[in-house]
Residue, then its C-alpha position, 0 to 999 in steps of 0.5 A: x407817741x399814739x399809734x394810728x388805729x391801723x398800726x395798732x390793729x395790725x400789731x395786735x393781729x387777731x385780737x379783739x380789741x383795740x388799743x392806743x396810748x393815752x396821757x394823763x391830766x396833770x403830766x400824769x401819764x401811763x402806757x403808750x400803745x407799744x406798751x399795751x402790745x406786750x402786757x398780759x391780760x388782767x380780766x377776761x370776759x366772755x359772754x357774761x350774762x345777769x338777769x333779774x327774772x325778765x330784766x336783763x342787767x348785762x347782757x352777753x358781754x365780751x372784752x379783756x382788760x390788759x394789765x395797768x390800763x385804766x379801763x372806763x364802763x361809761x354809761x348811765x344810770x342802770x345800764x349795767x355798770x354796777x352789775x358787771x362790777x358786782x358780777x367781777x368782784x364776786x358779789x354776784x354770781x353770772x346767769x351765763x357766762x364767765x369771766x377771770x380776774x389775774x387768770x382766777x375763775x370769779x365762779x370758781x374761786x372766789x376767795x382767790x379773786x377777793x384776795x387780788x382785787x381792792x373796791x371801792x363802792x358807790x356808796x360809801x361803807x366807811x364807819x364815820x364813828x372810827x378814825x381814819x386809822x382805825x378804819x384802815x387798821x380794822x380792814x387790815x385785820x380783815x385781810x390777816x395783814x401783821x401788825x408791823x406791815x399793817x403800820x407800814x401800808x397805812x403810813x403809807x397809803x395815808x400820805x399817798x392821799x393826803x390824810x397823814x396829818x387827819x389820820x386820828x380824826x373821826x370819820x363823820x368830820x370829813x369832806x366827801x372828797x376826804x372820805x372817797x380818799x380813804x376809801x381809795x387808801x383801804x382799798x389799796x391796803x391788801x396790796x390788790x393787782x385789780x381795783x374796781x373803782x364804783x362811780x368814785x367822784x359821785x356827788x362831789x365838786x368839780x374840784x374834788x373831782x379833778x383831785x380824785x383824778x390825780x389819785x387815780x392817774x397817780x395810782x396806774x403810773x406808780x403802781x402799775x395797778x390794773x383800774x375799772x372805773x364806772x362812771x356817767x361823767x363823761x369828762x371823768x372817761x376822757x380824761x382817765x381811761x386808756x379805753x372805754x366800753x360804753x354800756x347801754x341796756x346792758x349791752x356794750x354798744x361801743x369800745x375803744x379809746x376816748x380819741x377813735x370814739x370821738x375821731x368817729x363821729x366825723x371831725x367837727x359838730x355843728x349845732x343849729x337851733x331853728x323853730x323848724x328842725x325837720x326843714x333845717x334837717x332836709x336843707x343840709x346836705x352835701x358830701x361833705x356831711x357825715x350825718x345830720x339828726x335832729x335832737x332834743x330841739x336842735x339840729x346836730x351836723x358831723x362834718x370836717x373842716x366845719x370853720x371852711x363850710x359854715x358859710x355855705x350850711x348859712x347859704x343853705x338854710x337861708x335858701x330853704x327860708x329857715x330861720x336860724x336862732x342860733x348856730x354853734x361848732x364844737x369838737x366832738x365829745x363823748x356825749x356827742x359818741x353817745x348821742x351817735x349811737x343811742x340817739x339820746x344823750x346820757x342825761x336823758x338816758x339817766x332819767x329814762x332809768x329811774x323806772x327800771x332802777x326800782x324794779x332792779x331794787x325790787x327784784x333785789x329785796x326779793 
C-alpha cells in the first residue's frame, strides 16, 4: 500500500526527506513507505560541493539515501551525476562539504568506503581479451577473495545474470547488454551494501534496457542492496527508482518520488500546437489551469479532469481566432517535471552540455 504525501510526512516527523513505496516492473517489488520509516540511513550528504576552477560541478547538495532503496539522480548530460557518484565512491575528493557511505567518512577513510561499495562505470572497463571468468576471478583476487569463495560467488553472480553457460567465452564476442550484465556480476562480487550504478542501460535497446531493469529490481528485493543510479532515461527513473533527485547545473532542483513529482505538475497535460502560441498562451485561462507555457513550438497546459475541459480550451481558442493544428492530452511525465522546473526538456539540456562537457575534460587533463 503507498502512503499519502501528508501520512508519509507526518511518520517521518522532522526528516528532510520524503518517501513513499514504490513497485517494480515485472512483479518485481520492494519496500512500501512503512518499511522506509524504520531503515537506517545508507549514504548522508550535506552540502557536498566539486568545483573544476570557475565550473562548479556539484554545487552544495544535501539528501540521504535509506538503506535497500533504489535512488535515481536523473538529469542530462554534465549536470553533476557523474561527479557526485565520483565524489561518493572516492575517486574524487569534495571542494566543500561531506558525505558517509554505510556511516564511513568518503574523506576520511577511504579504503573503509571502497571496501562496501560495488561500481559500475559508464564506460565499460571490462578486458574483452579475458573470459567472463577470468575477469570475475581477476577482480576477486583484487579484493583478496579466497579462492573456495571466489568460486562460489561467481557461480553464483554468473547465474544471477545469465552468463553461466558464456562464462569461458572471450569478452570481445559479447553484446552490450551481456557486457553491462558482467560488469553488474563484478561488481557485486565483494559482497558491497552500496552499489553505484553509472548510466548502466547507455547505448543499449529498449529490449536489453528493459532486461537490465529486472537485474537491477532483482538485485534490491533479494539482496536487499542499497542502489544509486544516474541516468537521463527518464522512463528508466520511473520504473525503478523508489525516489528521484533531479539534478541540473549541479544543483538538486527536485527530490521525491516518480508519482509526487508527476502528481505536481496538476493532473493532466495538454498540448496545443498552433502557428501563433503567444495568442494560444493568452486565450487559456481559467480556474481550472494550473499553468500554461509555451515551448519548443507548442503550447503546454497543467489541468485536472482535461477529458471534462477539452471542449471548452477548443471554445476558447476559437473565440481568440487561433488556429489549432493540433490538440493532444496525456499524463504527466517525468520530462513534463523537468520541463516545470527548467522550462527545457532534458534533450535540449543535453545538447546545451556539450560545451561545458569539454571545458569539464579540459579541466580534468590539466
Amino acid at each position: 500500500m503507498i502512503l499519502s504525501f501528508e501520512k508519509i510526512r507526518m511518520r517521518l516527523h522532522e526528516k528532510r526527506i520524503i518517501r513513499t513505496g514504490r513497485t517494480f516492473i515485472e512483479g518485481v517489488s520492494t519496500f512500501t513507505g512503512q518499511d522506509f520509516c524504520h531503515m537506517a540511513i545508507a549514504i548522508h550528504i550535506e552540502n557536498l560541493t566539486r568545483r573544476f576552477n570557475d565550473l562548479v560541478a556539484v554545487d552544495n547538495i544535501s539528501f540521504d539515501i535509506e538503506t535497500g532503496e533504489i535512488f535515481g539522480l536523473l538529469g542530462p548530460n554534465g549536470a553533476g551525476k557523474t561527479t557526485t557518484l565520483s565524489m561518493l565512491s572516492t575517486m574524487l575528493r569534495p571542494t566543500s562539504g561531506s558525505a558517509t557511505v554505510n556511516g564511513i567518512d568518503i574523506t576520511r577513510d577511504e579504503d573503509g568506503v571502497r571496501k562496501s561499495i560495488g561500481i559500475v562505470f559508464q564506460d565499460q572497463s571490462l578486458d574483452e581479451e579475458l573470459t567472463a571468468w577470468e575477469n570475475m576471478d581477476f577482480h576477486g583476487r583484487l579484493y583478496r577473495i579466497p579462492a573456495e569463495i571466489r568460486e562460489q560467488r561467481i557461480t553464483e553472480l554468473l547465474r544471477l545474470v545469465e552468463l553461466e553457460d558464456r562464462k569461458h567465452d572471450i569478452v570481445k564476442t559479447f553484446s552490450g547488454g551481456m557486457r553491462r550484465r558482467l560488469e553488474i556480476a563484478r561488481g557485486l562480487l565483494h559482497h558491497p551494501t552500496v552499489l553505484f550504478l553509472d548510466e548502466p542501460t547507455l547505448g543499449l535497446d529498449p529490449q536489453t534496457r528493459n532486461h537490465l531493469w529486472v537485474y537491477i529490481a532483482t538485485l534490491a528485493r533479494e539482496k536487499g542492496i542499497t542502489i544509486i543510479l544516474t541516468t537521463h532515461y527518464m522512463e528508466e527513473a520511473d520504473r525503478l527508482c523508489n525516489r528521484i533527485a533531479i539534478i541540473d547545473h549541479g544543483k538538486i532542483i527536485a527530490l521525491d518520488t516518480p508519482e509526487n513529482l508527476k502528481n505536481g505538475i496538476g493532473g493532466d497535460v495538454v498540448t496545443i500546437r498552433s502557428p501563433d502560441l503567444a495568442a494560444a498562451a493568452e486565450a487559456l485561462t481559467g480556474p481550472w489551469i494550473t499553468r500554461v507555457e509555451q515551448h519548443n513550438g507548442e503550447v503546454i497546459v497543467s489541468l485536472k479532469n482535461a477529458e471534462q475541459h477539452i471542449s471548452t480550451i477548443i471554445t476558447l481558442l476559437n473565440a481568440h481566432q487561433v488556429t489549432i493544428e493540433s490538440v493532444a492530452i496525456h499524463k504527466p511525465t517525468l520530462e513534463d517535471v523537468f520541463l516545470s522546473f527548467t522550462g527545457k526538456t532534458i534533450r535540449e539540456e543535453d545538447a546545451d552540455h556539450k560545451s561545458n562537457m569539454r571545458m569539464y575534460q579540459k579541466m580534468v587533463r590539466h
